[in-house]
N, C-alpha and C positions, 0 to 999 in steps of 0.2 A: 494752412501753415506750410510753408517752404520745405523738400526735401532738407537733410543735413547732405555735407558733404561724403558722409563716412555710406549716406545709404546711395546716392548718388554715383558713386566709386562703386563703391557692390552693383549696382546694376548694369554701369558698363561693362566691371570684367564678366558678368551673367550674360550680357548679349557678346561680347568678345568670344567665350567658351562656346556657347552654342554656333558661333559661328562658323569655330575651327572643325567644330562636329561638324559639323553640314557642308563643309567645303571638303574636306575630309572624305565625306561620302559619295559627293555629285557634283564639284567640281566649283569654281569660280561662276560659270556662263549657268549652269543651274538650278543654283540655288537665289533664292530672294526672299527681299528684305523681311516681307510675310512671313517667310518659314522660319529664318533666325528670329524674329522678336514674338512666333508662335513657341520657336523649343524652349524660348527664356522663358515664356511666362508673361509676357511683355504686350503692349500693343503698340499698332507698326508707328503710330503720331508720336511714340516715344524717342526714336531712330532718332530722329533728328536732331535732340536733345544732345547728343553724344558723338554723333559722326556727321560729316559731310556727303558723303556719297557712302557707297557700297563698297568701291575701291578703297577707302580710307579705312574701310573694318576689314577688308581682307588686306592688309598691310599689317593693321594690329593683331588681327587672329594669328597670322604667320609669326610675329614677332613676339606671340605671347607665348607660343611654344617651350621657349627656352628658360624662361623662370616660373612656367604655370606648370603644363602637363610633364614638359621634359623635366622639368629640379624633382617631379614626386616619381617618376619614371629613373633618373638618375640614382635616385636614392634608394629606390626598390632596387638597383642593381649593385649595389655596393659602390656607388665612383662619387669619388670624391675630388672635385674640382678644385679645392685646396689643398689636396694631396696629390697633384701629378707624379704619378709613377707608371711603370713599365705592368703595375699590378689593375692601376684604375684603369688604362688602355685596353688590356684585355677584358676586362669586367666591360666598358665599354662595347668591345666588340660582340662579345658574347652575348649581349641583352641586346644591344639593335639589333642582330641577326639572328636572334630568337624565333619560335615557332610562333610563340608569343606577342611578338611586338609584329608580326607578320599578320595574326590574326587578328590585333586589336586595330580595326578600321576608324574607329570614331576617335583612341588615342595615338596613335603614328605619329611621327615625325612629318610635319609639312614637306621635307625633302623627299619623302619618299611619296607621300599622296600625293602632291603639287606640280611635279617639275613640268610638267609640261603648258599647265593654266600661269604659273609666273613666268616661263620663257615667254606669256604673249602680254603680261599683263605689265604694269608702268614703273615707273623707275623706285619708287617709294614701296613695293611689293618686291620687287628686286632687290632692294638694298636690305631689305628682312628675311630675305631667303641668304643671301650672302652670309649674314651677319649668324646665322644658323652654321652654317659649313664653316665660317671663319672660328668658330665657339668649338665645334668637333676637330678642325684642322688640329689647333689651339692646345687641344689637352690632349690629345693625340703626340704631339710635337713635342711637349713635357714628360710626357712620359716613356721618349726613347731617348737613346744614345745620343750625345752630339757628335755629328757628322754631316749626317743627310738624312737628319730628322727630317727638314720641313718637305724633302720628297718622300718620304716613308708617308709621313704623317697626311698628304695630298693623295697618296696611292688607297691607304687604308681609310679615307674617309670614301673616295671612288666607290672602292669595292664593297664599303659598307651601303652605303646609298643605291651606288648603281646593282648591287645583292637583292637587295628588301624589292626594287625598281620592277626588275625584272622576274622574278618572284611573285609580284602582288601581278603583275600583266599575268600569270598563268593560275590563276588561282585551283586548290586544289587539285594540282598534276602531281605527275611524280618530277617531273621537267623544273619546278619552282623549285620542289626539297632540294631536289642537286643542286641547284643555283644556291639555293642558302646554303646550302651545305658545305660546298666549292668555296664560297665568299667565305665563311668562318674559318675554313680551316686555313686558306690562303693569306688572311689577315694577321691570324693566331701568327702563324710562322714572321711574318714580319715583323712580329712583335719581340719573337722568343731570341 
């Protein structure tokens, strides 16, 4: 008897999650297809069923970011994306540049695990990393002043991203704390 559709769905976003894990942890060039359809539970003749290549699930993993791991990560921090304010901004800042979300390697932000495997990687992984930063620009830019929001809101996605960046390059220094530390309060202020 034929999968349904509804368990069909569940299995891709199972191999989609385990994938972002795993790129998350060791990069694009890395990880393989073996290891994502071993952490799902999966066998690898399954891949196929669901994706084109490897590129095409790391396109998806990145893009799934923002209403999988990031909506349950949005919501643990208070922000509320139908509520842009100068309140969800901060909450915003506060949670990506947490000790927290520094420490959680497996749930991170692709922008801050990735940047360097999507500057090499093809345009359809690009347009999913964009589309991440244009989501933070976004409600960042709602929730200031109008004027020069959308440079406020370019600056504070920067310092948030390029914060966690530089940060996770130094793991456990005292070098990272200041860098997160420096980004949060630098951001706060452009908010206040």
């Amino acid at each position: 008897m034929p999968y349904s559709a509804e368990h069909k769905e569940n299995t891709r976003r199972k191999v989609i999650e385990s994938a972002r894990i795993l790129f998350n942890r060791h990069g694009f060039e890395d990880v393989t297809i073996d290891m994502v359809m071993t952490l799902a539970g999966l066998t690898r003749g399954g891949f196929y069923n669901h994706f084109e290549s490897k590129e095409k699930l790391y396109a998806e993993a990145v893009s799934s970011f923002l209403m999988g791991r990031g909506a349950r990560w949005r919501t643990e921090a208070g922000v509320d994306v139908n509520q842009p304010s100068a309140e969800m901004a901060l909450n915003m800042i506060k949670s990506y540049l947490s000790p927290e979300h520094l420490g959680d390697l497996d749930g991170q932000c692709p922008m801050i695990a990735l940047p360097s495997d999507v500057a090499r990687a093809g345009p359809e992984v690009q347009s999913a990393y964009q589309k991440l930063l244009e989501a933070m620009v976004s409600l960042f830019e709602q929730g200031l002043e109008p004027g020069h929001a959308r440079k406020k809101a370019l600056s504070l996605a920067a310092l948030c991203v390029g914060g966690m960046v530089l940060a996770r390059t130094l793991p456990n220094s005292a070098l990272a704390e200041e860098v997160r530390a420096a980004a949060t309060e630098a951001a706060t202020a452009m908010v206040l």
